[in-house]
N, C-alpha and C positions, 0 to 999 in steps of 0.2 A: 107910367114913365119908364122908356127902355133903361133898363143898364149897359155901360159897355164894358168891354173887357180887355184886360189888358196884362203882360208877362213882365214882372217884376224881379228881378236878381235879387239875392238877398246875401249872395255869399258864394256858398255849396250848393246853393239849389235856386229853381226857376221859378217862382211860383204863380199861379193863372190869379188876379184878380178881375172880380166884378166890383162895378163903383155908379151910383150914379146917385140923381135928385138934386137938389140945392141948400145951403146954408149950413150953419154949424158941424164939422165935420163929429162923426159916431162913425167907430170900428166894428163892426159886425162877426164877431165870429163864431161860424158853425151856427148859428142860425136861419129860420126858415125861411126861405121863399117868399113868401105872402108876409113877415114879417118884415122883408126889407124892403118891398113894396110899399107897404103902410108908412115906415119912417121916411123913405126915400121924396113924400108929397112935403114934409118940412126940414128934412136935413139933408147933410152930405151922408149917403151909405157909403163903404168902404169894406169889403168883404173878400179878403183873402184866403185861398184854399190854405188847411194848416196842413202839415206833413205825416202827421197821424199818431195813434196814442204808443206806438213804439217810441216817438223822439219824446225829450227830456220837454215839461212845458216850459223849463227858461229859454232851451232854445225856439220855439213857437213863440215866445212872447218876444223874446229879440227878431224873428223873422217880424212880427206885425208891428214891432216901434219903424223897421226899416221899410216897411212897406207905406206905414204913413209918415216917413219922412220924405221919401220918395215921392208925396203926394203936394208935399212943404207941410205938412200938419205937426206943431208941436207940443200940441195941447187939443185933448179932443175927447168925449165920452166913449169907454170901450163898453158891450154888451157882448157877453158870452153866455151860451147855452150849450150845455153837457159837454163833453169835452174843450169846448172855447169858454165854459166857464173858466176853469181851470186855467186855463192859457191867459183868461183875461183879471184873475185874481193875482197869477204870477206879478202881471205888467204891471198891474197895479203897487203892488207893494216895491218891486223892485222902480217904478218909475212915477212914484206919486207925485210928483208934479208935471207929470205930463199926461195921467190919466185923471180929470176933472171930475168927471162921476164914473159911477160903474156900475152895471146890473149884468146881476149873474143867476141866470136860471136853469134850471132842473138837472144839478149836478150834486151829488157830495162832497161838500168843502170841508176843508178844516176849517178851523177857528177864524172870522173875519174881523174880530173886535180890532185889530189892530190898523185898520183902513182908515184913513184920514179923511179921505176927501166924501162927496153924500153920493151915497147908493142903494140898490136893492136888490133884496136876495129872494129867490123864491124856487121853492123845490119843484114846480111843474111849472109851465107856460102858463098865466089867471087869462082868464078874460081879459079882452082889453089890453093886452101886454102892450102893443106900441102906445097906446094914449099915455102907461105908466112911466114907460118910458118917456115921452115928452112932457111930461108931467117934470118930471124928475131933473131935464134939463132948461126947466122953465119955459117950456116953449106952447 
């Protein structure tokens, strides 16, 4: 399935997203390739470049609440890997009800007990990571 791309304002800055597949929208950030390929056959992907680990992660996570508002999404599973972990533990906390699940891989977090909504955390990429993740969103 192509993705397409697309330049989203966010504010102070431009940022390039890629998006495609179908169904349930899932925020993809800093994530691989071939992993947004695999979700992309049963959801919405939405993968926005982040500005990088100079910028604060709240402001990264306010750029991707604004990129998937932008999209009309107001509620959607976020997936961050290594530094979009981070960016996607931000969103989460500051915007639990608007991030439904959350999986956060191969990053060092602080402490996640305080997460509300169902997630999972994993220090590398497992096997299988997109099935965990559709797993996860019941799909």
């Amino acid at each position: 399935m192509p993705f397409r791309e697309r330049h989203i304002d966010v504010g102070d800055a431009d940022l390039l997203v890629t998006f495609g597949g179908a169904g349930p929208p899932l925020l993809l950030l800093h994530g691989p390739s071939d992993l947004a390929l695999a979700l992309a056959a049963r959801v919405t992907v939405v993968r926005p470049q982040l500005r990088g680990a100079e910028f604060p992660d709240r402001t990264m996570a306010r750029d991707a609440l604004d990129v998937m508002g932008d999209f009309g999404y107001d509620r959607f599973t976020a997936v961050g890997h290594d530094l979009g972990a981070r960016v996607a533990l931000r969103l989460a906390l500051d915007h639990p009800g608007t991030v439904v699940r959350l999986a956060l891989i191969g990053a060092a977090l602080p402490d996640v007990r305080r997460l509300t909504m169902p997630h999972l955390v994993a220090d590398a990429p497992p096997p299988g990571l997109a099935r965990a993740i559709l797993d996860l969103m019941g799909l």
